[in-house]
C-alpha positions as CSV (number, residue, x, y, z in Angstrom):
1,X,10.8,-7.0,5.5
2,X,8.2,-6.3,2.8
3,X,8.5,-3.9,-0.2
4,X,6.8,-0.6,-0.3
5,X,4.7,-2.2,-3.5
6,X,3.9,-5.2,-0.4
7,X,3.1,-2.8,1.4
8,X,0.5,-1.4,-0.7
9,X,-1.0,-4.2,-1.8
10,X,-1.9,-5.0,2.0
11,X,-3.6,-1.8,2.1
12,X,-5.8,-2.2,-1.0
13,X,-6.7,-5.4,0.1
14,X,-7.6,-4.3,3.5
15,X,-9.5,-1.1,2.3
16,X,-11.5,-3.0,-0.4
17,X,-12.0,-5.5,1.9
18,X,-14.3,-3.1,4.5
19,X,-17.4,-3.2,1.7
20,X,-16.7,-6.5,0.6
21,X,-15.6,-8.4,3.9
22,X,-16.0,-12.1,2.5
23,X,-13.3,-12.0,-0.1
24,X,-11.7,-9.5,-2.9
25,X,-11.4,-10.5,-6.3
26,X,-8.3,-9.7,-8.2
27,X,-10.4,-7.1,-10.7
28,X,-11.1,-5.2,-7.7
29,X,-7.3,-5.0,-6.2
30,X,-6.1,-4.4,-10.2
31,X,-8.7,-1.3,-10.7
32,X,-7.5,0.0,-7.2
33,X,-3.6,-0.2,-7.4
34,X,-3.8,1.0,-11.6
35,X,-2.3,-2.0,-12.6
36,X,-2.8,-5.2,-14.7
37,X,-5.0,-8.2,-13.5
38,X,-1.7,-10.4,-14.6
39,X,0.8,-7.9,-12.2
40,X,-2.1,-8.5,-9.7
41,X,-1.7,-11.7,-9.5
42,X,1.9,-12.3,-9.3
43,X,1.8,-10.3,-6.1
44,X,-1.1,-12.2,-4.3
45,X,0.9,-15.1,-5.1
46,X,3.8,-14.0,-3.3
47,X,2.0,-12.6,-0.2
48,X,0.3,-16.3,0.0
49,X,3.6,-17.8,0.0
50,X,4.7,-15.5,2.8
51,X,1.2,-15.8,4.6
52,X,0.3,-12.1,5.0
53,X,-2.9,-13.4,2.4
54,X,-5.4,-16.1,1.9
55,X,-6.0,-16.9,-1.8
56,X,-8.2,-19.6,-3.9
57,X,-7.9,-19.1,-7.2
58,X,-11.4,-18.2,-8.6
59,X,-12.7,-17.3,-5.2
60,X,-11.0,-14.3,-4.2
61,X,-8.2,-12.8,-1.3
62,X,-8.5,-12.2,2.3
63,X,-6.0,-11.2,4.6
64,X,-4.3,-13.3,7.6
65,X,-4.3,-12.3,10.9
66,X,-0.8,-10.7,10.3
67,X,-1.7,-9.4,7.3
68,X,-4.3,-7.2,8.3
69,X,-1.9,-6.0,11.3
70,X,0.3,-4.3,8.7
71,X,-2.3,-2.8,6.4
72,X,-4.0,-1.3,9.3
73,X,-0.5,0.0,10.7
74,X,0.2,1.0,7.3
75,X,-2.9,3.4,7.2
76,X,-2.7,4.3,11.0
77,X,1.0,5.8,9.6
78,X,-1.0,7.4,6.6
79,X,-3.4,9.3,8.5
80,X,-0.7,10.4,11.4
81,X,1.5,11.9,8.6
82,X,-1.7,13.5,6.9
83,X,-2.5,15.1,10.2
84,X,1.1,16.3,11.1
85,X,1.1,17.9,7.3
86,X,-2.0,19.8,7.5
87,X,-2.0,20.9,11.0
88,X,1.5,21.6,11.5
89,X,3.1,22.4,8.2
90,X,-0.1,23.9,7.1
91,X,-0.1,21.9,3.9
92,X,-3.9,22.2,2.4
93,X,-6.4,18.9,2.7
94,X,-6.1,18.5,-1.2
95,X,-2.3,18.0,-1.1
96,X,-1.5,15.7,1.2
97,X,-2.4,12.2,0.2
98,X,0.3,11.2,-2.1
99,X,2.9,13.1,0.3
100,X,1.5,11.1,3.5
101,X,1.6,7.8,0.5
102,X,5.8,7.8,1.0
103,X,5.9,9.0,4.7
104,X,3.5,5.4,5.5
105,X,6.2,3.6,5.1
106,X,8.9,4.6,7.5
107,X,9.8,1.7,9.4
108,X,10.2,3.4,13.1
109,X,7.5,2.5,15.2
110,X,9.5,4.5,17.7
111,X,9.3,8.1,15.6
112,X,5.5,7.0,15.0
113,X,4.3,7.1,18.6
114,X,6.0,9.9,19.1
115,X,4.4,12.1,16.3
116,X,1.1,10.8,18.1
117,X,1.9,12.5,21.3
118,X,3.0,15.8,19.5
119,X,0.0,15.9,17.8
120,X,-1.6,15.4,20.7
121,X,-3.3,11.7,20.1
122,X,-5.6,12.6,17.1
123,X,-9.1,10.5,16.5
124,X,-8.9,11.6,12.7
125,X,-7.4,12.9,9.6
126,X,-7.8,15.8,7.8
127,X,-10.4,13.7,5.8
128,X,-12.4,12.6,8.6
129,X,-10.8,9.0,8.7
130,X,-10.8,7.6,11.9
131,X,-6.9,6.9,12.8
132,X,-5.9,3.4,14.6
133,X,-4.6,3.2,18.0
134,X,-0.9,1.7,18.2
135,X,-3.1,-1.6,19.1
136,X,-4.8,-1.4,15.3
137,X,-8.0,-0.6,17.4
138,X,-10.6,1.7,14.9
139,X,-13.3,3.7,16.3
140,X,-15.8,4.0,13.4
141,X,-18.4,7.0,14.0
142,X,-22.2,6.8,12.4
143,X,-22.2,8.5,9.5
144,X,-24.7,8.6,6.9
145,X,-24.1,10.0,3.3
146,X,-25.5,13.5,2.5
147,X,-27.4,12.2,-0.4
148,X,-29.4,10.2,2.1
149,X,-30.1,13.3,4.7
150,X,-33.9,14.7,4.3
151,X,-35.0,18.3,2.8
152,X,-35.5,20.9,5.8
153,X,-32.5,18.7,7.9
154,X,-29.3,20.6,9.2
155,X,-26.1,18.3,9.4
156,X,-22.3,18.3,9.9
157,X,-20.2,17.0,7.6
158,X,-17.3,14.8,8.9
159,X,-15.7,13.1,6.9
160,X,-15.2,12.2,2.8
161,X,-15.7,9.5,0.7
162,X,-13.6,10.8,-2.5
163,X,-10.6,12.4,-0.9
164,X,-9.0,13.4,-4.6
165,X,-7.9,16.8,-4.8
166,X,-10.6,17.9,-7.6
167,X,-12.9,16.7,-5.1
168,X,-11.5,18.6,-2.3
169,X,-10.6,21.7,-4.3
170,X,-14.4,21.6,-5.1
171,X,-15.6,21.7,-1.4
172,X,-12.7,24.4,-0.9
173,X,-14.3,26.4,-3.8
174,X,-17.3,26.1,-1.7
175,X,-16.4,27.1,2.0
176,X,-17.2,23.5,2.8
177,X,-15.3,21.7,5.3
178,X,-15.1,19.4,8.1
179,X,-17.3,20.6,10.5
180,X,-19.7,22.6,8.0
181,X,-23.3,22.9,9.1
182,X,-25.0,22.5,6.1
183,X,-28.6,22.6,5.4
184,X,-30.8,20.9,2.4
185,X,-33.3,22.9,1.1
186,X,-34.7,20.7,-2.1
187,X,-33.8,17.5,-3.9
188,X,-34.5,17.1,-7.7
189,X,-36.4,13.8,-8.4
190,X,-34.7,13.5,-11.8
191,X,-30.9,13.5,-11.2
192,X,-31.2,13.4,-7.7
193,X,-29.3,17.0,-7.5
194,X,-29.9,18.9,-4.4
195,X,-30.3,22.6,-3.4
196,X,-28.3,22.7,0.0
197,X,-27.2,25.9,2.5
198,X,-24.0,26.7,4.0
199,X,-23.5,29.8,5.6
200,X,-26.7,31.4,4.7
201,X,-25.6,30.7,0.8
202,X,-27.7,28.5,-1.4
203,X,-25.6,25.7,-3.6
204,X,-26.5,23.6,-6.2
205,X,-24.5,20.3,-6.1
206,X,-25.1,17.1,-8.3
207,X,-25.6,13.6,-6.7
208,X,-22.1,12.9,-7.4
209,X,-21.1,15.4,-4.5
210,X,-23.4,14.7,-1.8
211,X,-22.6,11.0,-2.5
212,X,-18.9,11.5,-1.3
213,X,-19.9,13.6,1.6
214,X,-19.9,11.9,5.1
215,X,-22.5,13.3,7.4
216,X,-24.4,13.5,10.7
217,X,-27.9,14.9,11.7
218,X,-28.0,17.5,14.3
């Protein structure tokens, strides 16, 4: 059995690992769980002793075959429970992250397949985040960032980068969601700021935005 703190450490590792896929460096997983480099590496060493991790000192962590079951199980929990909140107990996007952050670790792969059927076998989370299947399977969808989408293009937003809750009480503020149709007019060579439209109403946002908005053409 591994501790909820296990538990999470898998899960950073795993999440950091999808931009940097050779190896994570102990800065990384410290900036990512708030804690200390030192605290940091205590835990990898106990994970490597338990083979959930690979670890050379100096060149980083990777994740085991079974290691990467569990985060991925972990966050396929995460996303269920995010999805059951929102849709069924009609919690808001913005607060259910550190909710669904306690529910992930409920043991009962029994209750877990279950709340997959009664929410009828969802592909994502309120976020966008594509959920795993009880096989750890992922489908990833194409998705571009809106800072990259062309003046005079129309696209769909599906997904978040930043899922904090200023960030999402921001795109509540405004009216943008998944499945907005948004439109950008102009882009500002200096800051990179962009003029965009969403239901026939013109917003300014700064680069900071449309880099943590997940996209599609139409």
């Amino acid at each position: 059995m591994l501790s909820q703190t296990e538990e999470n450490y898998l899960k950073a590792i795993y999440s950091i690992g999808l931009s940097k896929p050779k190896s994570v460096n102990t800065t990384l997983i410290a900036k990512k769980m708030e804690t200390k480099p030192s605290s940091v590496t205590d835990m990898i060493q106990k994970l490597a002793e338990k083979e959930f991790i690979h670890y050379e000192k100096y060149k980083g962590v990777s994740l085991t075959q079974q290691g990467k079951k569990i985060a991925v199980e972990i966050i396929r929990k995460h996303r269920l429970w995010e999805v059951f909140l929102v849709n069924k107990l009609h919690f808001n996007w913005d607060e259910v992250h550190e909710i669904a952050e306690q529910l992930e670790h409920i043991k009962s792969d029994a209750l877990i397949s279950k709340l997959e059927e009664f929410l009828d076998f969802p592909k994502h989370d309120p976020h966008g985040d594509p959920i795993p299947d009880e096989n750890g399977n992922i489908a990833h969808h194409k998705k571009i960032m809106l800072s990259s989408v062309e003046t005079n293009t129309h696209c769909i937003v599906i997904g978040v980068k930043d899922s904090s809750s200023s960030f999402l009480k921001f795109l509540d503020s405004n009216n943008i969601q998944l499945g907005s149709t948004l439109k950008v007019i102009s882009k500002e060579e200096f800051d990179n700021s962009m003029l965009i439209e969403n239901n026939n109403i013109s917003i300014s946002i700064s680069n900071q935005i449309s880099k943590n908005l997940f996209v599609k053409n139409l």
